[in-house]
C-alpha positions as CSV (number, residue, x, y, z in Angstrom):
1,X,-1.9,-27.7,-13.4
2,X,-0.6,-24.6,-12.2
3,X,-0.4,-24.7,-7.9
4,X,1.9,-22.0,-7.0
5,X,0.6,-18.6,-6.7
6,X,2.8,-15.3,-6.3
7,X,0.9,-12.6,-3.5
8,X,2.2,-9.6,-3.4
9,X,1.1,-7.3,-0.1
10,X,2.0,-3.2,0.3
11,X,1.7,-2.1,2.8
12,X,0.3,1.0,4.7
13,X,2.5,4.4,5.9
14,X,1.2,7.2,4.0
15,X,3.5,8.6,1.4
16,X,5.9,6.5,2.5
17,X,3.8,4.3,0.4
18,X,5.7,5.5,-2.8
19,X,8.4,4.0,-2.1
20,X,6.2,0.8,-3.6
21,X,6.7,1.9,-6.5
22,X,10.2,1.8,-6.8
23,X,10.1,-1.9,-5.2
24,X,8.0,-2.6,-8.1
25,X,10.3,-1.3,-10.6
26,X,12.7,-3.7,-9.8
27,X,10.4,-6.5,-9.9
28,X,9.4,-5.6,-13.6
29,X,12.8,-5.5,-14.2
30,X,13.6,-8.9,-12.6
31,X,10.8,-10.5,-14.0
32,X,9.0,-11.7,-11.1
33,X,5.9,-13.2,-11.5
34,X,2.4,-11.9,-9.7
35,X,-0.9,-13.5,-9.7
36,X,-2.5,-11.3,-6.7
37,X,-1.9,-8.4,-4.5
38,X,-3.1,-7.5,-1.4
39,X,-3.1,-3.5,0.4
40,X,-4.0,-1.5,3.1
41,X,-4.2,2.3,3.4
42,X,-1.7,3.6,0.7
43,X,-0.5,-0.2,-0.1
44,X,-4.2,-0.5,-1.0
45,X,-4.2,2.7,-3.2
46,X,-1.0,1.2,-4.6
47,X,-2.9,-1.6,-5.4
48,X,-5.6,-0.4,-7.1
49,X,-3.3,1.8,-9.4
50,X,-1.2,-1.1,-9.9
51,X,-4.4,-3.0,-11.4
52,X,-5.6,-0.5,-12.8
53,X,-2.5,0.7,-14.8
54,X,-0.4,-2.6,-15.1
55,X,2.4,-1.2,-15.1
56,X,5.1,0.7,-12.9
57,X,5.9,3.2,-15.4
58,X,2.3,4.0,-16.0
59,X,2.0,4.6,-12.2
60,X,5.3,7.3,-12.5
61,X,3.6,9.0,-15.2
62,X,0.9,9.4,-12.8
63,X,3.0,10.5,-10.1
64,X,4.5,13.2,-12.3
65,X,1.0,15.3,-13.5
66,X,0.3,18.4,-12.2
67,X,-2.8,18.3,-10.2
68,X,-4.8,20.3,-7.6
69,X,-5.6,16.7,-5.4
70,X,-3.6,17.8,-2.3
71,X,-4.5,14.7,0.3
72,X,-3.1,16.4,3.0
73,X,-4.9,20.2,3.0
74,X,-6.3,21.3,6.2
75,X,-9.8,21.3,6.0
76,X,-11.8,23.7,7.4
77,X,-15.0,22.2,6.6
78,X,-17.7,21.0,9.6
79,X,-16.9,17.4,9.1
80,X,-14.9,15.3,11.4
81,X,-11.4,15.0,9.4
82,X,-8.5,16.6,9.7
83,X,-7.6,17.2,6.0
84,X,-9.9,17.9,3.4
85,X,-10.5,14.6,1.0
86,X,-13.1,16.0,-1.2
87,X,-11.0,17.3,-3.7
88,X,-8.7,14.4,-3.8
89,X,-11.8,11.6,-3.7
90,X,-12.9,13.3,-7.0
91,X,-9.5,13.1,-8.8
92,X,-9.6,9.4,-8.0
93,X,-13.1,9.3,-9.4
94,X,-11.4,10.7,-12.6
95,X,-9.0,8.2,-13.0
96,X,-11.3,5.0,-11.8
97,X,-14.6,5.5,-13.1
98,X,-16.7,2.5,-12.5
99,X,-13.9,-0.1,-12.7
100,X,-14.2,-2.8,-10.7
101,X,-12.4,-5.3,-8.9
102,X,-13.1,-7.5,-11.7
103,X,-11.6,-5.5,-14.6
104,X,-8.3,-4.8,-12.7
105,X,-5.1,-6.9,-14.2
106,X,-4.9,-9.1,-11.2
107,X,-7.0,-10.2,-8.4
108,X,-6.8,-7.7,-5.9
109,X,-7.7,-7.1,-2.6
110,X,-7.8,-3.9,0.4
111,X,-8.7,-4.6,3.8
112,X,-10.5,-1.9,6.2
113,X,-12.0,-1.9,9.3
114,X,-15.3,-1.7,10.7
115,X,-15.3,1.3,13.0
116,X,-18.4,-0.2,14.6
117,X,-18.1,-3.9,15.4
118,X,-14.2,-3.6,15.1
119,X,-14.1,-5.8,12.6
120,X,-11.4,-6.8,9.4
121,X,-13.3,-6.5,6.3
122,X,-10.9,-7.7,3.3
123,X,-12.8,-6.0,-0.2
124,X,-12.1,-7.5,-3.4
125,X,-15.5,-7.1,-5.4
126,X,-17.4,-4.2,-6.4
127,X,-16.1,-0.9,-6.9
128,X,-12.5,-0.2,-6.5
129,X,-13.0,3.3,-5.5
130,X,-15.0,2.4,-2.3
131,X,-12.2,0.1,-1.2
132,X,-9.4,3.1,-1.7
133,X,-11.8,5.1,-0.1
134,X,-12.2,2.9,3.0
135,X,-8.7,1.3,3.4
136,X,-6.7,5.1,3.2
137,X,-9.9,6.6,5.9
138,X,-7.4,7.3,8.3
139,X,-9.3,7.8,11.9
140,X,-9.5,11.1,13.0
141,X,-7.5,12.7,9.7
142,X,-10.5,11.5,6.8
143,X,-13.9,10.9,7.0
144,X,-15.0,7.1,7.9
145,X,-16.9,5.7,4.6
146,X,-20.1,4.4,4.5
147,X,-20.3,1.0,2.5
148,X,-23.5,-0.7,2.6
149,X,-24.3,0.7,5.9
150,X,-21.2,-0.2,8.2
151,X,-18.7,3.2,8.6
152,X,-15.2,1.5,7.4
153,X,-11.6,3.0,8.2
154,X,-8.3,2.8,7.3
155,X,-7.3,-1.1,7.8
156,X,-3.9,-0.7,9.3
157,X,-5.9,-0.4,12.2
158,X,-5.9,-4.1,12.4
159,X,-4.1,-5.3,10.1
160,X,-1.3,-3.2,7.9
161,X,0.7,-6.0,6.0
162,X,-1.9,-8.3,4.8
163,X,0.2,-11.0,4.4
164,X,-2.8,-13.3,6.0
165,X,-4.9,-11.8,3.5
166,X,-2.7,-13.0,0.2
167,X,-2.3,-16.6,1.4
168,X,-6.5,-16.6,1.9
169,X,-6.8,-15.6,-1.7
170,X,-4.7,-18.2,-2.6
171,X,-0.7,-17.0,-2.3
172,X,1.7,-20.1,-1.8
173,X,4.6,-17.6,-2.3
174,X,4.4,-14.0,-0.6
175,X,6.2,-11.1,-0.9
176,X,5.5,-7.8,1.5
177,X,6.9,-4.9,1.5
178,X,6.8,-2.3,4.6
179,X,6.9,0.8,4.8
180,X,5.5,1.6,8.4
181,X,6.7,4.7,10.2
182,X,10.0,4.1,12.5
183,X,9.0,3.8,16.1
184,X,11.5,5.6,17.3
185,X,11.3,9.0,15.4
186,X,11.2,12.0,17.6
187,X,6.8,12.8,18.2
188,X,5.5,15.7,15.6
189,X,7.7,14.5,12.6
190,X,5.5,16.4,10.3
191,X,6.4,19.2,7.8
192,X,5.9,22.2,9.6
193,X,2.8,23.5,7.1
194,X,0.8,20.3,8.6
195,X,2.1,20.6,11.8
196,X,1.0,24.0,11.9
197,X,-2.5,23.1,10.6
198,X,-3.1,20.2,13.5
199,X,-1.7,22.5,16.4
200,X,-4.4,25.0,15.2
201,X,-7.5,22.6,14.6
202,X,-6.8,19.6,17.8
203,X,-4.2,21.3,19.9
204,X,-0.5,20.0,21.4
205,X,-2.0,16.0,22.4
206,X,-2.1,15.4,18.7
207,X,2.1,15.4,18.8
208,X,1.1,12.4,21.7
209,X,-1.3,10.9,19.9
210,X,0.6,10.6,16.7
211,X,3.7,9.1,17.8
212,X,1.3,6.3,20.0
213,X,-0.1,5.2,17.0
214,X,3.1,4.9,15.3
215,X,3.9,2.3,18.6
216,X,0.7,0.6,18.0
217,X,1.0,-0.1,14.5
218,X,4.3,-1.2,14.9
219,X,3.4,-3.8,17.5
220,X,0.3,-4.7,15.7
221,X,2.4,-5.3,12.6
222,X,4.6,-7.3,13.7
223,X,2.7,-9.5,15.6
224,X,0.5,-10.3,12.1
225,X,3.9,-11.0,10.6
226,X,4.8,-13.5,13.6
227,X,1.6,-15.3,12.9
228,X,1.7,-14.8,8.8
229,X,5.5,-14.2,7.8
230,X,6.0,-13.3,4.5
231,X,8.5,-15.4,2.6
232,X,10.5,-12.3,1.6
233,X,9.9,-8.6,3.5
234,X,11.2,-5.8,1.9
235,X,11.7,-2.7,4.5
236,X,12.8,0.3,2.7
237,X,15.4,2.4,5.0
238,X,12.8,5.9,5.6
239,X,14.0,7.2,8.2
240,X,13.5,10.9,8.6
241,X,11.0,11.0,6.1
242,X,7.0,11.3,7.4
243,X,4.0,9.9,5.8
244,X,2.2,13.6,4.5
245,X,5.6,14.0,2.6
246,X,4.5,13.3,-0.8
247,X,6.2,16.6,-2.9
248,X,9.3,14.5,-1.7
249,X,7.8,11.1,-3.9
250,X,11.0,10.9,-6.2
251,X,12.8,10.2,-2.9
252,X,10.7,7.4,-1.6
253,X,10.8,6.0,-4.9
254,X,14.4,5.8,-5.3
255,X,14.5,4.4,-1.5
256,X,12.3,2.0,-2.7
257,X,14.4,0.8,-5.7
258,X,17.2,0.9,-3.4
259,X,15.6,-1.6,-0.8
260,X,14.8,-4.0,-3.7
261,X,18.0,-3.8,-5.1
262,X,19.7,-4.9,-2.2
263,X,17.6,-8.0,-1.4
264,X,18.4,-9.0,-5.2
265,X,19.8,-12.3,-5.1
266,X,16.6,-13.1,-2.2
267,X,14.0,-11.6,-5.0
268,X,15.5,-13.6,-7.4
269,X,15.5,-17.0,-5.4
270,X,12.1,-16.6,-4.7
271,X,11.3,-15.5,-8.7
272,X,13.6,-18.8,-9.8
273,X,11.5,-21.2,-6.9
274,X,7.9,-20.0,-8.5
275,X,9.3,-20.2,-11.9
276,X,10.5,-23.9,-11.7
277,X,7.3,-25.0,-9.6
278,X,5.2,-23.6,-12.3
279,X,6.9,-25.6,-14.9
280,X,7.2,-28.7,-13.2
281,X,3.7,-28.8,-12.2
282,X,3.2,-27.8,-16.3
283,X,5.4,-30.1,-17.6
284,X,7.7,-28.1,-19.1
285,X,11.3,-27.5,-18.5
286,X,12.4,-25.2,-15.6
287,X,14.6,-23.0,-18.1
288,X,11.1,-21.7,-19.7
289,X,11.9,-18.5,-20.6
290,X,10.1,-15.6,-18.5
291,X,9.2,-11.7,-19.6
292,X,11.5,-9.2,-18.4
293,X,10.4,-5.7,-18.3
294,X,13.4,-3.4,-18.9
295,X,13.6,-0.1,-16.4
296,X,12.8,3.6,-18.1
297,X,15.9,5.5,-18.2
């Protein structure tokens, strides 16, 4: 009987999220096993593609269509968000339909947070679209979401590397990766069209704001990953990129690649250590042969 179980957790930081999917190449590539994955904010939108699609090339295709989804348009709308999510909520209605957390390729989970009681909420069952929609409402930028009557938000509120989260589902082996916003970048790192466009709708104190709540998750994240260390953490080097970057995603993509590919021989310790668990707890020989998916030129 199989014991070991492979949890993979992405983590949240906007479009610095995309560089997940170049840490995911590599992993193809390498052959390393995943039974589960765990997300929050863009890790969890990550992680629904992921399941959705199955495969890291799938998710570049994605990437590369055209399409009017802008997630980071200033909305001008009566509602309390900062950038208009309508338009993007109904391209990822296009693309998930009624799929479930049941029908993805692995188990899956997204955690977001109860704006009301302050509480974690981890989902992994029902639709997938309502846990993207609650894990990447960012307070104050999108609209909280309603989900059977609590108003959830983004979950790197409490929790942005669910590493905790994996090893509840059942992970014996984790691997996270991070892609969190340095703490020391200079306050109003934003491309000047979005910084423009908060100036205009919440004044000079967002500058403040946004750079405490790049402290705050910092410290929040690595006190989770004090109590709940991952047994591999991938960082990719972002520095002077921000998180409403995402016409830059080939960029964060190939950092992402980058930051896998130097951990190699660690990725591929931890890929041999699930491997020969598997097969002595199967009975087989530890030099069972494994798939290897190559990389697209």
């Amino acid at each position: 009987m199989n014991t070991t179980k492979s949890g993979l957790i992405l983590g949240g930081g906007g479009s610095r999220g995309l560089a997940h999917v170049g840490v995911l190449q590599v992993l193809e590539r390498e052959g390393y096993p995943i039974d589960l994955i765990t997300g929050t904010s863009m890790g969890g939108m990550i992680t629904g593609f992921y399941g959705l699609l199955g495969s890291s090339d799938a998710l570049l295709d994605l990437i590369a269509q055209p399409a009017d989804n802008e997630a980071t348009r200033y909305s001008r709308a009566p509602r309390p968000e900062l950038y208009e999510s309508r338009r993007f909520r109904r391209w990822l209605r296009g693309i998930f339909g009624n799929t479930t957390f049941a029908d993805l390729k692995w188990p899956a989970a997204m955690v977001a947070t109860d704006l009301d009681s302050g509480e974690e909420l981890v989902i992994n069952r029902g639709p997938v679209l309502a846990g993207i929609f609650a894990t990447t409402a960012l307070p104050g930028i999108y609209t909280p979401v309603e989900v059977n009557g609590r108003r959830l938000v983004d979950g790197g509120v409490l929790n942005p590397v669910p590493v905790d989260v994996a090893k509840r589902m059942g992970a014996t082996v984790t691997l996270a990766v991070d892609v969190l916003p340095d703490v020391d970048r200079p306050a109003a790192h934003l491309p000047p069209a979005y910084h423009q466009a908060m100036m205009r709708k919440v004044g000079v104190a967002m500058d403040i704001l946004s750079k405490a709540v790049d402290i705050m998750l910092g410290s929040i994240r690595d006190y989770r990953l004090r109590d709940d260390p991952p047994d591999l953490l991938i960082t990719p080097e972002l520095h002077g990129l921000s998180t409403t970057e995402y016409h830059r995603a080939d960029e964060f993509i190939a950092r992402g690649v980058d930051a896998a590919e130097a951990v190699l021989p660690e990725i591929r310790r931890l890929r041999d250590r699930i491997l020969e668990e598997r097969a002595r707890a199967n009975g087989r020989g530890a030099d069972t042969p494994f798939p290897v998916r190559e990389r697209r030129a």
